[in-house]
N, C-alpha and C positions, 0 to 999 in steps of 0.2 A: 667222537663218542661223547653222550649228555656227564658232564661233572659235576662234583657240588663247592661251587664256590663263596659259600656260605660264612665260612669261616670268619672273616675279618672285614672289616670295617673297611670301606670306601672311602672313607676319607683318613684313615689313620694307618700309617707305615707299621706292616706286621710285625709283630714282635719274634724273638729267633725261635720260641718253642710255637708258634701259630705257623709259622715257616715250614718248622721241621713235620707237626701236625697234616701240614696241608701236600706235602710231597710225596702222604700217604695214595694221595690220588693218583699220583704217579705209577704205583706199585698194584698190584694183585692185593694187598694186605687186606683191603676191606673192599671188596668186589661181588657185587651181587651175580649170584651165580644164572639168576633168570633171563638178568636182560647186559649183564654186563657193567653194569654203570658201580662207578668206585666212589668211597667216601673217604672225610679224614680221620675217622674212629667208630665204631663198634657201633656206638648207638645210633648212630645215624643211618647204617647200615640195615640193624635193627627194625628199626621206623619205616625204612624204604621198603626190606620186604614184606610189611604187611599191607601196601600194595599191589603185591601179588597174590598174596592169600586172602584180602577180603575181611582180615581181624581188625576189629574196632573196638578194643578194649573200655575206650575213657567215654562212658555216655554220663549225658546231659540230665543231671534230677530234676527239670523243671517239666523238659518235653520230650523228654527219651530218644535225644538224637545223639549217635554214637562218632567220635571220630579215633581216628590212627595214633594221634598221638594227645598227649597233655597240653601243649599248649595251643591245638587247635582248638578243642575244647575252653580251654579256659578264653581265649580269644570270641569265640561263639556267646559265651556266656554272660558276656560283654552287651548281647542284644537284648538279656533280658531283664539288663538294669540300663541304667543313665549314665554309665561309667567309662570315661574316654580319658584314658589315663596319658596318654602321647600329644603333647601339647607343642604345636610350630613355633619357636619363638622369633618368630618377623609378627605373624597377625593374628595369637592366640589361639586360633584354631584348632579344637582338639578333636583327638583318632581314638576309637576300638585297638586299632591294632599299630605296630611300629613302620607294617610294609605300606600300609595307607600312610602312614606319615611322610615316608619318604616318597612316595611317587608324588605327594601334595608339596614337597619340597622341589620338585624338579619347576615348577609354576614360578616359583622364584627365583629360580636359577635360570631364566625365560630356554630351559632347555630346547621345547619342542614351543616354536615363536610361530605363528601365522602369519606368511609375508604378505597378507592380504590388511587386515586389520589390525594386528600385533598383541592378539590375546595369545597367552602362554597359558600351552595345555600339559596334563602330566606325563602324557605317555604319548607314542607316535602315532596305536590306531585312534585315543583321543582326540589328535589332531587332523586325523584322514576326517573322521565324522563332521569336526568342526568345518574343514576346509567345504564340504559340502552346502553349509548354510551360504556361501559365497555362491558357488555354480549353481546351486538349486536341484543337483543329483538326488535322487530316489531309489538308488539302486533296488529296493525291497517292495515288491508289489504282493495286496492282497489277494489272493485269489478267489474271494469270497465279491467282494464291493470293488475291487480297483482301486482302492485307496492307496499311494506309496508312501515309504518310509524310507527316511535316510540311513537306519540301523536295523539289522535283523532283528535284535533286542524289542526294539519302538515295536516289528511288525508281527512277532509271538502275543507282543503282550495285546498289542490289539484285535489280533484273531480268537481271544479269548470273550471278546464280545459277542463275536456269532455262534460260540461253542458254549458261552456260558459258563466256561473254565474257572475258576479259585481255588487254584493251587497252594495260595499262602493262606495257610489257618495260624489263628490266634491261638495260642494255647492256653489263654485267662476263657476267654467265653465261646470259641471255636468260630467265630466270626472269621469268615473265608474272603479272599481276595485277589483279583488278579494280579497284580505283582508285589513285588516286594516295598516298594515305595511307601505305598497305599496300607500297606501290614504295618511299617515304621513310624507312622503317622497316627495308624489307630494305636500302638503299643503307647504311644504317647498319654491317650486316656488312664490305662491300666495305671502307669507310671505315676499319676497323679502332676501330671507337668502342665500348668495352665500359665505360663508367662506372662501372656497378652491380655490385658484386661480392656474392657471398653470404657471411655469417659464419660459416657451418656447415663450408661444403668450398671454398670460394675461387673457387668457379665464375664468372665475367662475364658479364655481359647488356649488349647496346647498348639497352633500352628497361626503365626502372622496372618496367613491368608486368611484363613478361618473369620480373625476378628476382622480381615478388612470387607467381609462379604455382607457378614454382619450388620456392619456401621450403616451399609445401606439400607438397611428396615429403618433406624432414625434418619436417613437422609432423602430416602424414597428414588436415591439414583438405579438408573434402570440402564447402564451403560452399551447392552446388547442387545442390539435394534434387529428385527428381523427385516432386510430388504426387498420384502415378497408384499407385507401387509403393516410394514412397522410396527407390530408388535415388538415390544420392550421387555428384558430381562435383565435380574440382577446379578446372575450369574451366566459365564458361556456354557454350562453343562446343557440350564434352561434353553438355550436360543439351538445349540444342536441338535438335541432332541426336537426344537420344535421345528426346525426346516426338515423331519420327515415328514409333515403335512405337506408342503408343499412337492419335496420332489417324489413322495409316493417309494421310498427306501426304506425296508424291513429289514434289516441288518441281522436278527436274532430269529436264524431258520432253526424248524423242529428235526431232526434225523430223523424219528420217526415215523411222520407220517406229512412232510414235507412244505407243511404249513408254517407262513414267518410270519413275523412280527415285529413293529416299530419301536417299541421297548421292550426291556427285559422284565418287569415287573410282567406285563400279558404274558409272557415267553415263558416266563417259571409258572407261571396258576397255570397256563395252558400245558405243562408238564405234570402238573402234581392232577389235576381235573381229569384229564382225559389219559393219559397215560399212567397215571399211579405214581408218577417219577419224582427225585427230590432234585 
């Protein structure tokens, strides 16, 4: 039967009233009557059954997302400033939340080690993913292109290209996106966080990459060769996009009237033009 072992500290010997607290789980005293599962005190009980009801008392005043308890919220709330209050002290790396901090501590403890390479991942299925970049497994095929993916993750978020999916809306300017990543990066703008400046013309970036793509308008590197017609780009987005010239792949089919398309810019007007749709 699932417990809640939450109580105390993993690395520090319980004290005798966390002891006496936690034996509560032992007992019917605090026992969720729905699914059975017991806790070491009232509120936590509390908390648990409104996973059963569906009550979300603590919403969010920026973007009206509701959660169960207080400090999932306040944890959420964390994304919509700069504030990463859980700091690692091996390599200053700092967390949103404490349970991120500690799975980013097991990295250092080389808990889950790769006896292939000896990168230390946080967690075991972390490590399943990583071991794949050794064997070259794909377990996750499209079934739109045949493209695989080593993560189910990688293979949702990429089916959003031929559905045209952007599930993650900004809530400053509603600017939509296919995963979360890409939403994290633009919140960065809102934020006013421009770290990276260029040496050339002083220009800011809120993302390293951003300024290293950049540096190549003063440099005129073109580091992505097309092997078809050697055509040159300065980004990979540019050179994937342009190999549907050559193999003739529309990745972005209509539902409606079964017509594809090789980018998604034709893909939307040919939504909004002919179908009326956003």
């Amino acid at each position: 039967m699932e417990t809640d072992h939450t109580e105390h500290s993993r690395d520090d010997k319980p004290s005798v009233s966390t002891l006496y607290r936690h034996m509560n789980i032992h007992t019917d005293k605090y026992k969720c009557t729905e699914c059975g599962r017991r806790f070491v005190h009232s509120g936590h009980l509390a908390e648990h059954r409104r996973s059963h009801t569906g009550e979300k008392p603590f919403e969010c005043t920026v973007c009206s997302k509701r959660y169960i308890t207080s400090r999932n919220l306040k944890r959420h709330s964390r994304t919509h400033s700069a504030e990463k209050p859980y700091k690692c002290h091996v390599c200053d790396k700092t967390f949103r939340g404490a349970e991120n901090l500690h799975l980013h501590m097991n990295i250092h403890r080389g808990k889950y080690r790769c006896t292939e390479c000896g990168k230390c991942c946080y967690n075991s299925q972390h490590l399943a993913v990583h071991v794949r970049s050794h064997s070259g497994e794909k377990p996750f095929e499209c079934t739109v292109c045949g493209k695989r993916f080593t993560t189910n993750r990688s293979l949702v978020e990429h089916s959003r290209i031929h559905s045209g999916e952007k599930p993650c809306k900004c809530h400053v300017c509603d600017k939509a996106f296919r995963d979360r990543s890409a939403l994290r990066r633009h919140m960065s703008i809102h934020m006013g966080e421009k770290r990276y400046m260029c040496h050339m013309c002083d220009k800011t970036f809120s993302q390293s990459r951003d300024l290293n793509v950049h540096l190549r308008i003063h440099t005129g590197e073109k580091p992505y060769k097309c092997h078809e017609c050697d055509k040159a780009f300065n980004r990979c987005s540019g050179l994937y996009k342009h190999m549907r010239v050559h193999t003739g792949e529309k990745p972005y089919q209509c539902s409606l009237c079964d017509r594809s398309f090789s980018n998604s810019s034709n893909f939307l007007n040919h939504k909004r033009s002919v179908h009326n749709s956003n």
